[in-house]
C-alpha positions as CSV (number, residue, x, y, z in Angstrom):
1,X,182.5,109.1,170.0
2,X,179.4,110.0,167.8
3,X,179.4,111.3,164.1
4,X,178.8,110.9,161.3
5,X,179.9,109.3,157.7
6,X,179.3,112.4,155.8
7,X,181.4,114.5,158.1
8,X,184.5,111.6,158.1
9,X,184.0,111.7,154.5
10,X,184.3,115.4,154.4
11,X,188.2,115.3,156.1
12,X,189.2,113.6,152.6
13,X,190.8,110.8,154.3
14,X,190.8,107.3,152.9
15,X,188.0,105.6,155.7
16,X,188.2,101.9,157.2
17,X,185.8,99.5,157.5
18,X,185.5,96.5,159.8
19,X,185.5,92.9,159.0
20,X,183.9,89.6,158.8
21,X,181.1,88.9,161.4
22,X,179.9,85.2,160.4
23,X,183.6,84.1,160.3
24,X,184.3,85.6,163.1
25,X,181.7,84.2,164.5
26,X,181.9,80.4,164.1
27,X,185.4,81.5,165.8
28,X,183.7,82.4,168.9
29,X,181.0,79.3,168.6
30,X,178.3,80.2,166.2
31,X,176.8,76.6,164.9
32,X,175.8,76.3,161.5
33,X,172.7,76.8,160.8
34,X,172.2,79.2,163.6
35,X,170.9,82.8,163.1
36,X,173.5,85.3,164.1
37,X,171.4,87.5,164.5
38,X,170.2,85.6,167.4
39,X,172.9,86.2,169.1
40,X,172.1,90.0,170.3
41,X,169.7,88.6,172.7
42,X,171.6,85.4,173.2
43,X,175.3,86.6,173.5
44,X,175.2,89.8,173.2
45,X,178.5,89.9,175.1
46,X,179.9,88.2,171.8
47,X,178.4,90.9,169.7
48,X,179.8,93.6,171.5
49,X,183.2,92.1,171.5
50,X,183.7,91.8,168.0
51,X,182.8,95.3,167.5
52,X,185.3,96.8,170.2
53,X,188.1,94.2,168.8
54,X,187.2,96.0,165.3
55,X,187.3,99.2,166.9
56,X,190.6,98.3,168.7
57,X,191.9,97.4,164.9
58,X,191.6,100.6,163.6
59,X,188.0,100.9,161.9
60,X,186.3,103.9,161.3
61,X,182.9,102.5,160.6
62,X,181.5,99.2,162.4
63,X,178.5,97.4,160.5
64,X,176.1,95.9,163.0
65,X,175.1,92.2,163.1
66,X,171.6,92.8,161.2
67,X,173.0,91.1,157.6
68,X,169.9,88.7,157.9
69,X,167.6,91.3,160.0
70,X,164.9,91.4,157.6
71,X,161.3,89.7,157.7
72,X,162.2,87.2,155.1
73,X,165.0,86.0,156.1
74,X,164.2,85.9,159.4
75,X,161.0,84.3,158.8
76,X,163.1,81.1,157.6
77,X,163.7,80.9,161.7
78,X,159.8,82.0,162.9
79,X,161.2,85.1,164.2
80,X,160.0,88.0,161.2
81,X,157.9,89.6,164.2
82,X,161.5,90.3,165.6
83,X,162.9,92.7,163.0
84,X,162.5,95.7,164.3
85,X,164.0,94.5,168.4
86,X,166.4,92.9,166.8
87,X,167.9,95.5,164.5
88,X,167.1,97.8,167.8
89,X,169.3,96.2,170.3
90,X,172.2,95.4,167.4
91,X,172.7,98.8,167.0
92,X,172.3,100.1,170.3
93,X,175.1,97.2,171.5
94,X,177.1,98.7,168.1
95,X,177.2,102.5,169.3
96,X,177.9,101.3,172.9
97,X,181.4,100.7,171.5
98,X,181.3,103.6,169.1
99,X,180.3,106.4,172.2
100,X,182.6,104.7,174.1
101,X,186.0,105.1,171.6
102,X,188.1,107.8,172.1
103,X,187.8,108.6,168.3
104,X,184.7,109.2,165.7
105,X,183.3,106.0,165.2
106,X,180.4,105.7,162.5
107,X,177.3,102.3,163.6
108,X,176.1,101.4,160.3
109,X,173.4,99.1,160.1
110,X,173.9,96.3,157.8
111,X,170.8,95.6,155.3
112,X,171.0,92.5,153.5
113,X,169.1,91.0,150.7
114,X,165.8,89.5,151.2
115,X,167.0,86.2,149.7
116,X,163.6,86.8,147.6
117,X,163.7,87.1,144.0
118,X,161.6,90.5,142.7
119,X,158.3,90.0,140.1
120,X,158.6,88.9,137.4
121,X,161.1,86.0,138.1
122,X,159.8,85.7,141.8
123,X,157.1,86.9,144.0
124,X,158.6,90.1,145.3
125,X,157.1,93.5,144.9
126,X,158.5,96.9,145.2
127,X,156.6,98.0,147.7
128,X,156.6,95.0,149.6
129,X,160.4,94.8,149.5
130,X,160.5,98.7,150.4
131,X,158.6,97.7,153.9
132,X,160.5,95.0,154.8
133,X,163.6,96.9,154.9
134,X,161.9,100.3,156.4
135,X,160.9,98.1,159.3
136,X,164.7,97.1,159.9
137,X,166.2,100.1,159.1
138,X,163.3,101.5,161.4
139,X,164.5,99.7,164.3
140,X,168.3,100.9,163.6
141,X,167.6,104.1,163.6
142,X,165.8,103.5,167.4
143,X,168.6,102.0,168.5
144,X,171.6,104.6,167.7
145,X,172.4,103.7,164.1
146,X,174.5,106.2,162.1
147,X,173.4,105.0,158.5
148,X,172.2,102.6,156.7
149,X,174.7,100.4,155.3
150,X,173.0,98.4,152.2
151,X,175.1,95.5,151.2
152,X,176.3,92.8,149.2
153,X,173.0,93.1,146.3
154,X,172.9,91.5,143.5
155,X,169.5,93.1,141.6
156,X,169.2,96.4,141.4
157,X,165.8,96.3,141.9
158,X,166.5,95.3,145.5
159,X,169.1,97.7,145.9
160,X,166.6,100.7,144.8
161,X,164.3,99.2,147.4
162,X,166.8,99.6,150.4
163,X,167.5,102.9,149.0
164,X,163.7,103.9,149.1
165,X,163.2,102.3,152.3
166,X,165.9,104.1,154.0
167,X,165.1,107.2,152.6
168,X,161.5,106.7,153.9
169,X,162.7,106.1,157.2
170,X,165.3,109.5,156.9
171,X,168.0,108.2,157.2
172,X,171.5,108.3,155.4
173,X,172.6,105.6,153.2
174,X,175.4,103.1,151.2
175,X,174.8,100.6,149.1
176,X,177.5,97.9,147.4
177,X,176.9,95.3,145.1
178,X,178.7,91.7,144.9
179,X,180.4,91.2,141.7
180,X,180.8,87.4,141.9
181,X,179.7,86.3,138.8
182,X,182.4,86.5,135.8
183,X,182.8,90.1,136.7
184,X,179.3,91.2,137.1
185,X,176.6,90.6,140.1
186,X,174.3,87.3,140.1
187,X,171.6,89.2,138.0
188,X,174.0,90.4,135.4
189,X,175.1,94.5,136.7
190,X,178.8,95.3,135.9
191,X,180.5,97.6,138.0
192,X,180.8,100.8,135.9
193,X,177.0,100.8,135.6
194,X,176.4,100.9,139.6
195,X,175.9,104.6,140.3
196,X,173.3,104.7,137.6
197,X,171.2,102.5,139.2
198,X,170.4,105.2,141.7
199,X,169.6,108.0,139.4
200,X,166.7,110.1,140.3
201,X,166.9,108.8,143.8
202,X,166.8,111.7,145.9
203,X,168.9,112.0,148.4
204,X,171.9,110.1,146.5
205,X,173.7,107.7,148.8
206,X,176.8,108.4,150.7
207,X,178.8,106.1,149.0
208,X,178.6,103.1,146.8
209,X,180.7,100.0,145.9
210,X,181.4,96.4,145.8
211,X,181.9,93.6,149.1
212,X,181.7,90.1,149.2
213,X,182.3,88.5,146.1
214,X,185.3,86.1,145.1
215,X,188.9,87.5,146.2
216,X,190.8,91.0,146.9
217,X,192.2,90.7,143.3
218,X,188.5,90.5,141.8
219,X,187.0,93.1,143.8
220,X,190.1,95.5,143.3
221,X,189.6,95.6,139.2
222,X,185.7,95.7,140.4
223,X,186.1,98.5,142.1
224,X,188.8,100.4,139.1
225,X,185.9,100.4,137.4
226,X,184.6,102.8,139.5
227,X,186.9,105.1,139.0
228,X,185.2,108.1,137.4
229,X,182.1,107.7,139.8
230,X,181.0,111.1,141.5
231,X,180.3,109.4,144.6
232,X,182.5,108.0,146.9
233,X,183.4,104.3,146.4
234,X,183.7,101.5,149.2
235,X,185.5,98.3,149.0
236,X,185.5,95.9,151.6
237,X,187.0,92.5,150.2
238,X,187.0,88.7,150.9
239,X,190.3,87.8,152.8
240,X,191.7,86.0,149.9
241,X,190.1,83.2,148.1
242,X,187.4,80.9,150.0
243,X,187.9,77.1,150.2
244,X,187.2,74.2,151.9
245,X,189.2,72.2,153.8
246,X,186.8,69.7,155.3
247,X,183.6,71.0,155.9
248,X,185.1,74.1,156.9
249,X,185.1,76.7,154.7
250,X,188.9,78.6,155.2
251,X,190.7,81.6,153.0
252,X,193.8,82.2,151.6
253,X,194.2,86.0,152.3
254,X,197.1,86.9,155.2
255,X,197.2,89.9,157.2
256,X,200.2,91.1,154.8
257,X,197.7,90.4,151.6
258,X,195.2,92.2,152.7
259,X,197.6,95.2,153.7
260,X,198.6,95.1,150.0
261,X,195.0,94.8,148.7
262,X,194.1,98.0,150.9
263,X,197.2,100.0,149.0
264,X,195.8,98.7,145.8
265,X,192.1,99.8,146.4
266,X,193.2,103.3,147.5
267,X,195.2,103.6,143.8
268,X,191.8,102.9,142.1
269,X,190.5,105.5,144.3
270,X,188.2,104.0,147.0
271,X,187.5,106.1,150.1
272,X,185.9,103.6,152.2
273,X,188.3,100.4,152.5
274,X,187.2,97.2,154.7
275,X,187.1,93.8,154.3
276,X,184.2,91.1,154.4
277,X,184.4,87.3,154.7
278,X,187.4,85.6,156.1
279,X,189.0,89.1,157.7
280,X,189.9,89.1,161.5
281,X,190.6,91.9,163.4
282,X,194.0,90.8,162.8
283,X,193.7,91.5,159.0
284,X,191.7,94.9,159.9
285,X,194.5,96.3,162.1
286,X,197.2,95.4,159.0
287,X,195.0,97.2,156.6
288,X,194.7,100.5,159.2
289,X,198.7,100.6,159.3
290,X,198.8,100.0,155.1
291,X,196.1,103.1,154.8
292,X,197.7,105.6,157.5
293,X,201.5,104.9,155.6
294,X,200.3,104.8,151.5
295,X,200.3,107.7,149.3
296,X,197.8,107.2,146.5
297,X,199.5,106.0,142.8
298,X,197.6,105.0,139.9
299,X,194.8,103.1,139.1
300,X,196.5,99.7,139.0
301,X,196.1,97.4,135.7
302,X,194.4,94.3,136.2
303,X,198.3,92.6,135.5
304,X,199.5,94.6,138.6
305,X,196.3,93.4,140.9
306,X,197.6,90.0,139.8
307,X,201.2,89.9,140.5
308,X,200.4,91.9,143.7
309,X,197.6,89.7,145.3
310,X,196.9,86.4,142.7
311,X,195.1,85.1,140.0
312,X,191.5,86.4,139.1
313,X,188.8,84.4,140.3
314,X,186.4,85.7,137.8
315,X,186.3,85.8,134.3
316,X,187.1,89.2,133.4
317,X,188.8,90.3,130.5
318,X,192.0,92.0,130.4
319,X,191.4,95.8,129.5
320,X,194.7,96.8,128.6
321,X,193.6,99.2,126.2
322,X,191.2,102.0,126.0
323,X,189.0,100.5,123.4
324,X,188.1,97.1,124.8
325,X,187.2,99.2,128.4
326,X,184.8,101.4,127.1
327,X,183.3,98.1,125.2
328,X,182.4,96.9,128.5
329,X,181.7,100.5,129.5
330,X,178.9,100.2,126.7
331,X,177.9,96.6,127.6
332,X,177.2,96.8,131.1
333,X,174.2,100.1,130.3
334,X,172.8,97.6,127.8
335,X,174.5,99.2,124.8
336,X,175.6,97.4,121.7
């Protein structure tokens, strides 16, 4: 069933994401090194089954398999003339499923980085960065797409691109940063200083946020600080803590974990809750059950994150006190 993310948004009820593709993935046979977004021509039978096993979970919103669908990344494979089909038939295989649920499902097409780095530290332009991502979120748009779903940036540079690029191509947007790096993204953005990256951008997007990252315990105080933002705030977590056993990269977070990081994400007052790496459909159905049966509490205190779902991977201070959070408040918009 078709709609749209501004309308579920409008019904006031906490939303849920999907999870992990590339996991998921190497589950059903992806070899490393091997595009997955290759696999909509290839196996698109595989594509479409991870969505309607998402679906069947409990998610609101299911992200198509475009992560990498851009001309740069794609060119690392000689495929960048294969953007725009690609994004195309990902989406079109993504709101197969959705018209075919019983329930409002929202396609959102995933929009990676470029895995370039932006002038003056690489060769990347504005404008060029604005086409590449208007000729994927072109082809997403043809082929049933709902929004654009603008995820796991690091520079907000890049994440004004998407922003510009999807706006060009008229359609809706989200955008959420990784905060992997001692609290803040690669090229240095805290949290609390996300919604100003897209000021003057008009129209704002839907929602904004953090993925990715480290573990649920990191991206939950990520996401507290989020807490006063006027838009609404997405989180959709690691399952856990990432490690290899091997050469296989495995992660620490259980269905029941991830139940209990969805609880504590909804207390710091996220609207959109999902997961990313590691989380099965398994872990997505726990999380749907955990959302439909929790009444929203506090923001929870970095202590209480811990002792609910572990140790901090990151960094981050304890802000136990109103005067060291507003220092970081002040630090992260470049304030002394």
């Amino acid at each position: 069933m078709q709609t749209s993310l501004e309308q579920l948004l409008l019904s006031g009820k906490v939303l849920l994401a999907d999870g992990a593709t590339g996991t998921n993935y190497f589950a059903m046979g992806l070899t490393s090194g091997e595009p997955p977004e290759f696999w909509i021509t290839d196996h698109p039978d595989r594509v479409e089954s991870l969505h309607q096993q998402f679906v069947d979970a409990g998610s609101d919103i299911i992200l198509t398999n475009t992560f990498g669908c851009n001309r740069h990344r794609l060119k690392l494979h000689n495929a960048q003339s294969r953007t725009f089909e690609l994004a195309k038939g990902a989406a079109q295989i993504a709101r197969k499923v959705a018209d075919a649920s019983s329930r409002p499902v929202v396609v959102a097409g995933s929009v990676g980085p470029t895995g370039e780095l932006f002038e003056p530290l690489g060769a990347l332009t504005e404008a060029d960065a604005v086409d590449a991502f208007a000729e994927q979120i072109e082809g997403l748009k043809a082929g049933g797409a709902d929004v654009a779903w603008i995820e796991t940036m690091s520079a907000p540079e890049e994440a004004r691109a998407a922003a510009l690029a999807a706006i060009r191509v008229g359609m809706p947007y989200v955008c959420t940063m990784s905060f992997d790096t001692a609290g803040r993204t690669m090229m240095g953005i805290m949290p609390n200083a996300l919604e100003e990256i897209f000021a003057g951008i008009d129209p704002q997007p839907l929602a904004i946020g953090a993925n990715c990252g480290v573990g649920a315990s990191d991206i939950v105080v990520s996401v507290s600080e989020m807490s006063g933002f006027a838009t609404p705030v997405v989180s959709k977590g690691n399952c856990g803590i990432p490690k290899f056993v091997g050469t296989t990269i495995t992660y620490s977070g259980t269905p029941e974990l991830m139940a209990t990081y969805a609880e504590l994400a909804i207390d710091a007052g996220v609207r959109i809750v999902g997961g990313c790496c590691g989380n099965s459909p398994e872990h997505v159905a726990a999380m749907r059950h955990a959302i439909d049966g929790h009444t929203k509490g506090s923001t929870p205190s970095v202590d209480e994150v811990v002792d609910a779902l572990g140790a901090l991977t990151n960094s981050i201070p304890t802000v136990s006190d109103t005067t060291d959070r507003d220092s970081r408040r002040r630090r992260g918009r470049g304030e002394s």
